[in-house]
N, C-alpha and C positions, 0 to 999 in steps of 0.2 A: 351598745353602751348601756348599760346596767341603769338604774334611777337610786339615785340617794334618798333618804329620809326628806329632805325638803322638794323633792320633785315629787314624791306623791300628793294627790290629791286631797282636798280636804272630803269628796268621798268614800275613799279608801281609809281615811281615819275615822270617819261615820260608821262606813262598815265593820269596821274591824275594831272597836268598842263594845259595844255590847257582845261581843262574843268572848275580848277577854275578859269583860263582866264577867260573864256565865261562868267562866272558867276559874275565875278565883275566888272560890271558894271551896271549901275543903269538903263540902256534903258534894259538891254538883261534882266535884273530881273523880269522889269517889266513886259518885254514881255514871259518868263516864268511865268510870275504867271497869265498872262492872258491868256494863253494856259493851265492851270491846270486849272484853273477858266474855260473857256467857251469850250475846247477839239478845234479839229484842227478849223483852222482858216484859210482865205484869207487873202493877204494882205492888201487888202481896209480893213478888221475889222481892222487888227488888228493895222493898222494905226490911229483908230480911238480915237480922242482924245490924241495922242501924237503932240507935236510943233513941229515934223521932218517930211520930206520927205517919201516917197513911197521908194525911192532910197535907203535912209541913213537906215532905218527898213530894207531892203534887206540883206544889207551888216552888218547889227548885225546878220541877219541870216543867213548869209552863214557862219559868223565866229563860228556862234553856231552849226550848220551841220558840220564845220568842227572837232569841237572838239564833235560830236557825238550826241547833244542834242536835235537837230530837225532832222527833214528829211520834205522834200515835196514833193506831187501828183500833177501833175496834173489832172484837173476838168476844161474840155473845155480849156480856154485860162486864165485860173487863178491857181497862185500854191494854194494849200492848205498845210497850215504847221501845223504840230505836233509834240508834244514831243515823245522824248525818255525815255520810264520812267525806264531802267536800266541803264542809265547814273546819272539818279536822284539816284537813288539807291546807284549807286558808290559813290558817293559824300558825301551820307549818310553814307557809309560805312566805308569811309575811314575818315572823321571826327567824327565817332565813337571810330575809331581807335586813334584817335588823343587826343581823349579825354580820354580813358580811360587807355593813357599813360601818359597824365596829370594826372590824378588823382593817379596812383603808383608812380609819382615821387613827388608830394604832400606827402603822407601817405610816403616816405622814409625819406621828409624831416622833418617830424613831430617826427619820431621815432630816427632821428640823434640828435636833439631840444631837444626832452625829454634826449635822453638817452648823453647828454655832460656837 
């Protein structure tokens, strides 16, 4: 049996906060989707071609390390940052979740519709 939006947990709502933090926003998207696109990266890349700072890109990154999305190495005197791709997952999972509890409360209100 599947869990609806009110059977999960208020950890799983804990969890899964700060991550679609990280996520909405349109620098940190971008810079996800240019780490899925080119795999780990330096910060000069991935600087590249955005109208912000070496700084300002920093600190979209650490907010996305914090909710779990990157992590970095260092490589000599430069970090190199990469995804998380079980955070990705989460995300996917739990908007799967979200949607396929829209769609039974659709098909409930369908069947209330017809049947009144």
């Amino acid at each position: 049996m599947r869990r609806t939006t009110s059977a999960r947990t208020r950890a799983e709502f804990a969890d899964s906060a700060p991550l679609f933090a990280a996520l909405g926003d349109e620098t940190r998207l971008r810079l996800v989707a240019r780490l899925c696109d080119g795999g780990p990266m330096s910060i000069a890349k991935l600087t590249d071609g955005f109208a912000i700072t070496r700084q300002a890109i920093t600190k979209h990154l650490r907010m996305m390390e914090d909710a779990g999305l990157v992590h970095s190495t260092q490589a000599g005197r430069e970090s190199v940052w990469q995804l998380e791709s079980k955070r990705l997952e989460d995300a996917q999972r739990y908007l799967r979740g979200i949607s396929a509890d829209w769609d039974q409360a659709l098909i409930r209100l369908k069947r209330f519709v017809e049947h009144t």
